[in-house]
N, C-alpha and C positions, 0 to 999 in steps of 0.2 A: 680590541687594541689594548694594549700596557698603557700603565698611567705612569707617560712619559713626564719629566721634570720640565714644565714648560718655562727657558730661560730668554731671556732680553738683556745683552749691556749696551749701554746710551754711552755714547760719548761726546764729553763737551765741545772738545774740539784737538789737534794734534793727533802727535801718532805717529806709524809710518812713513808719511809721506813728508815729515817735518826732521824724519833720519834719527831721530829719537831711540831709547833704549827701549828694547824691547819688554819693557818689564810688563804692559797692558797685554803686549800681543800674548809671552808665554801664560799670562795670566788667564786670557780668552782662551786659550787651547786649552786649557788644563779641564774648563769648564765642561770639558766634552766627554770626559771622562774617557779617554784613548788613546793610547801609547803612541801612533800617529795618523793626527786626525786629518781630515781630508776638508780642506779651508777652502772657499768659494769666494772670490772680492768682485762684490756688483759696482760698477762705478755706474751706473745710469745718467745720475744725476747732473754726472761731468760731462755725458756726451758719451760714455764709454772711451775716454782719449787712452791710446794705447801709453801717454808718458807714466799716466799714474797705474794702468796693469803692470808697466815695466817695475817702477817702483815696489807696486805691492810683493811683487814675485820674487824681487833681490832682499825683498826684507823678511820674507818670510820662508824661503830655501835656506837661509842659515837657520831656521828653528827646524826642529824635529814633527813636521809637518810635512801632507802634499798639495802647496797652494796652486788654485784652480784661478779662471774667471769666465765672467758672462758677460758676455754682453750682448744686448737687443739689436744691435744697427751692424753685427757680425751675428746671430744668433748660431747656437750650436743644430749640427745636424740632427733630427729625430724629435726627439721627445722632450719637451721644455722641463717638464714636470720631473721627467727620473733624472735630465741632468742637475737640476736643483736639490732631489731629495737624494740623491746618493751621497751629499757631504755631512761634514759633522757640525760645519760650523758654517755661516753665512755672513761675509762681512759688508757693509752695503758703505760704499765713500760718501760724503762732502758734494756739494753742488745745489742744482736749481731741484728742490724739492716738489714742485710744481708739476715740474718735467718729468719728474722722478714717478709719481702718484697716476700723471698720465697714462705712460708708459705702459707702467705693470698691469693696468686697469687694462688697456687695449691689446696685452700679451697674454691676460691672466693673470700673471704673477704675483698679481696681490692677493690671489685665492692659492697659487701654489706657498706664495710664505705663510700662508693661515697654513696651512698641511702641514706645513714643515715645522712650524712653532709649538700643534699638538703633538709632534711626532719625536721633541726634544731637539730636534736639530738644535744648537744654538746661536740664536740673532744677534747679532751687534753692529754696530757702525756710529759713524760719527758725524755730527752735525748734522745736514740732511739727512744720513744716517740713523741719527739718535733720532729726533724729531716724527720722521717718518711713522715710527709705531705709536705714539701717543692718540689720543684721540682729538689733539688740537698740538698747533706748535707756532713758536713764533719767527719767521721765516722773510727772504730777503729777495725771494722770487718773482715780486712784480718788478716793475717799472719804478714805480713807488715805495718810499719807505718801508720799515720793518711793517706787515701786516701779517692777523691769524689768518691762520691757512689750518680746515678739517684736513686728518689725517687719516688712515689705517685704522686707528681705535684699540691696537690689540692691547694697551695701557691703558689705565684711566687717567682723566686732567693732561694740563699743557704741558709742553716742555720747552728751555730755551736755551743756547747749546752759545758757545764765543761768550760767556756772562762779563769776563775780566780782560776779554782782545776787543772786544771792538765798544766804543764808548751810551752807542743810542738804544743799546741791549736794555740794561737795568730799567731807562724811564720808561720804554718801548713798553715794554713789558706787566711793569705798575700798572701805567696808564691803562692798560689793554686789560688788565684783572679790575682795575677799580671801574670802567667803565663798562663791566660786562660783557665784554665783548671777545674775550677770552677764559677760560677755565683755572682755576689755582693747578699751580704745579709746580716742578720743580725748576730748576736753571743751573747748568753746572760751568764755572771755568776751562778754560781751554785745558787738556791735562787730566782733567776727572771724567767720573765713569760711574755710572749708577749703576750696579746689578739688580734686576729682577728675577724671583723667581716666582713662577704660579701666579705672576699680577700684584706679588707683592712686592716692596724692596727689601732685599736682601741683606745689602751693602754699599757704602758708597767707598771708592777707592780712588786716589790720584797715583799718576806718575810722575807729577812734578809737588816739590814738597809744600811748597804755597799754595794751593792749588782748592777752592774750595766747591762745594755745592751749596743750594739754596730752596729752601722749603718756602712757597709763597702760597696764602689764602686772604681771603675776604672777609674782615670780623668790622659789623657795625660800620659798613663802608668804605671802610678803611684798609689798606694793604699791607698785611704785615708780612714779615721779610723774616726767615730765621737760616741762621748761619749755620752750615754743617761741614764739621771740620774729617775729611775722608781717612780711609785707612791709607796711608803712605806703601806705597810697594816697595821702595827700596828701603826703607827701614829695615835695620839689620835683627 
């Protein structure tokens, strides 16, 4: 097999379905290295609701793309595997991450995205999206408050995705590293986007120009927090 670039972008939260400019989306296809790439949008997480397929598809027919979708609760006819491995790009939405993890476990799908991720396809998504490939995330899928939720793994350390939209994120999260009970990682604002590539970060990138990431570890029991200011995409 070629030793494909194996990529992940996380995203903090926004996007598409917030009607937003496309500046992340053509950034993701670009990733693919293909004049036009063949885009997949998994919504699992949402339930597979056909509002956000309708959505993904009206936002990404204006780019120079062929957007696709999956979903579980319609699956496609045949072969789950060659319909997931024939794209370039794999977008996964927002939702109950729990459900999401279920899911793909009881389809496969979390061994056909392991294929797909050595194979370069490149992953992204957002929120449950993001979260999902880490190997820990901080997540909104019980019943119960923010709790760690084991992920996928294909990242190393936590991830935590709404850092700057929703208020119980920041202490949620503290808490959850200084109590061991979670892994250091990062946490990106709604608008930001971490690229990985090969398991490393690559880049961090927003679409809105306020819009930050955050490096968090555990030194001497203590949480420290450090500010990373992203590459702005509309910067001229």
């Amino acid at each position: 097999m070629a030793n494909h670039k194996k990529q992940i972008i996380c995203i903090g939260g926004g996007g598409f379905l917030t009607g937003e400019k496309a500046l992340l989306d053509n950034y993701i296809l670009r990733q693919s290295g293909k004049k036009k790439p063949r885009i997949c949008f998994v919504g699992t997480a949402s339930g597979d609701t056909e509002g956000n397929q309708r959505l993904f598809t009206s936002a990404f027919k204006k780019l120079d793309c062929v957007p696709s979708h999956l979903s579980l609760f319609k699956p496609p006819v045949g072969s789950l595997e060659k319909y997931v491995l024939r794209n370039d790009v794999i977008y996964v939405g927002g939702g109950n991450t729990r459900n999401l993890l279920a899911l793909w476990k009881l389809w496969g799908l979390d061994k056909i995205m392991k294929k797909a991720y050595q194979r370069g396809i490149v992953l992204c998504g957002v929120s449950a999206g993001s979260i999902c490939w880490f190997e820990e995330g901080v997540t909104d899928s019980w019943t119960s408050p923010l709790m760690p939720l084991k992920c996928l793994g294909f990242l190393k350390g936590s991830n935590c995705p709404h850092y700057d939209s929703e208020k119980d994120r920041r202490p949620s999260y503290h808490r959850m590293i200084s109590q061991k009970k979670i892994k250091p990682g990062y946490a990106a604002d709604d608008g930001v986007a971490i690229h990985y590539i090969d398991g490393t970060i690559h880049r961090f990138i927003s679409f809105r120009p306020e819009g930050r990431a955050y490096k968090l570890s555990l030194k001497k029991g203590k949480v420290v927090e450090e500010k990373i200011v992203p590459d702005y995409l509309g910067a001229p």
